[in-house]
Structure formats: C-alpha cells, structure tokens
BAKOL-978770 format. One line per field, with one value per residue (C-alpha): z, x, y. Coordinates in nm, 2 decimals. Layout:
N
z <- c(Z/...)
x <- c(X/...)
y <- c(Y/...)
//
This chain:
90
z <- c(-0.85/-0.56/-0.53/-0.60/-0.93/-1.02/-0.99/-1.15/-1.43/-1.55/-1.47/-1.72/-1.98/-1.97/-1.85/-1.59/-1.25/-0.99/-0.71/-1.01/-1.07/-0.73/-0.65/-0.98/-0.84/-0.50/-0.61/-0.90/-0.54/-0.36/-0.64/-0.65/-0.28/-0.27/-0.51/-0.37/-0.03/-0.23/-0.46/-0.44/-0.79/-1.04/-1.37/-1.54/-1.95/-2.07/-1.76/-1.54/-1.24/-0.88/-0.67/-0.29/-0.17/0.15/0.32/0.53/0.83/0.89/1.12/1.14/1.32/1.45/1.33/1.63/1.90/1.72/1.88/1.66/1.61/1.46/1.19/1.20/0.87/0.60/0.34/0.07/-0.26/-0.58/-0.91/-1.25/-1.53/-1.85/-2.19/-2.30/-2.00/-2.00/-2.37/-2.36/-2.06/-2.25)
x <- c(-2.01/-2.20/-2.56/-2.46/-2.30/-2.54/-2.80/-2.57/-2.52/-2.90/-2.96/-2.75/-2.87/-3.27/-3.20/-3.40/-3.32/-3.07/-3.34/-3.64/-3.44/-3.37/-3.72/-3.82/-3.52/-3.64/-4.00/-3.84/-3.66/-4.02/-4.21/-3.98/-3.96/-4.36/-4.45/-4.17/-4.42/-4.69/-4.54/-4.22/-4.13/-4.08/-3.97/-3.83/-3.80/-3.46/-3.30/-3.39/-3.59/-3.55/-3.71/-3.77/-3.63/-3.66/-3.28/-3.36/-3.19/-2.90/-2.61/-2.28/-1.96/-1.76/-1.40/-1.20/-1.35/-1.60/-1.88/-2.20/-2.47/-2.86/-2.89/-3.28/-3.49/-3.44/-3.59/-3.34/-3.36/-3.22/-3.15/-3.11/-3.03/-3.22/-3.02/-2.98/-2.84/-2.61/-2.54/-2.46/-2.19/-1.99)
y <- c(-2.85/-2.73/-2.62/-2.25/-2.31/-2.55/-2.27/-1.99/-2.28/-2.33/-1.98/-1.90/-2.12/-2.06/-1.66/-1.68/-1.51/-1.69/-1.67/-1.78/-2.09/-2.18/-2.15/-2.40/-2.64/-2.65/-2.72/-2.99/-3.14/-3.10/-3.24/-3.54/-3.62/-3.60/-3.82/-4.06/-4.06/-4.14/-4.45/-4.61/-4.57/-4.21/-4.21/-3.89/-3.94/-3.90/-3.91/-4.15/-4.38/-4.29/-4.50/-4.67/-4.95/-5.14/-5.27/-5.56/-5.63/-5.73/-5.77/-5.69/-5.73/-5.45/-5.60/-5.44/-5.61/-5.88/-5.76/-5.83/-5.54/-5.54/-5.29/-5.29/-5.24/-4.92/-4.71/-4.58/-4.42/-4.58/-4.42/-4.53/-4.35/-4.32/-4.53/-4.19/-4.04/-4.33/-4.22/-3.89/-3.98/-4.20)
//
C-alpha cells in the first residue's frame, strides 16, 4: 500500500476529504517527528512506542577486498508495537 491508498483508505472510513486527511496525516507525521526532537521516547496507546536510539560505532570489513571502514556514531528510530497491535495481527 502506498501513501495514496493509504490516504484514499482512511478517507474513506472517517468521510472526510482526500486532501483533509492528508493534511491530518502529515501533521500526525509532524507531530511525531517533533516531539521525537524534543525526547527520545513517544508512546501511542493501542499501537505502539517509537523511539531514539543511539548506534555506536563500529567498523566493518568490505568482504571483497578486506579493507576495514569506521562507520562513525547514529541516531535511529525504533518501534514497538502495542500487545494489542500485536493481537489484532495474529
């Protein structure tokens, strides 16, 4: 599913406006990403944690020619679904 039919999909389902719920997803996505800036940890009830991690660093070996490389420090983003997301997915 790509972003269009995602939008088309809850559009659909709450009978808002294509463009209306692409403005509320793109603010959810916003909202998300700024409070991600601001702590390292969100929780979303009934569907799950997303949160920052730091990748230290680390080095590794290019197996063609052995040559050894410094992959410096990272931030990523984690996520772990609610118990009852897992639920419903089984």
């Amino acid at each position: 599913m790509n972003n269009k039919d995602f939008i088309s999909a809850i559009a659909a389902r709450t009978g808002m406006t294509a463009k209306a719920t692409q403005k509320m997803a793109s603010a959810f996505v916003g909202s998300i990403a700024e409070k991600l800036d601001d702590d390292t940890q969100l929780a979303v009830q009934g569907f799950g944690t997303f949160e920052v991690k730091k990748k230290m660093e680390r080095v590794v070996v290019n197996p063609a020619n052995k040559q050894r490389k410094l992959i410096p420090p990272k931030l990523v983003l984690a996520f772990k679904p609610s118990a009852v997301l897992k639920e419903k997915m089984k």
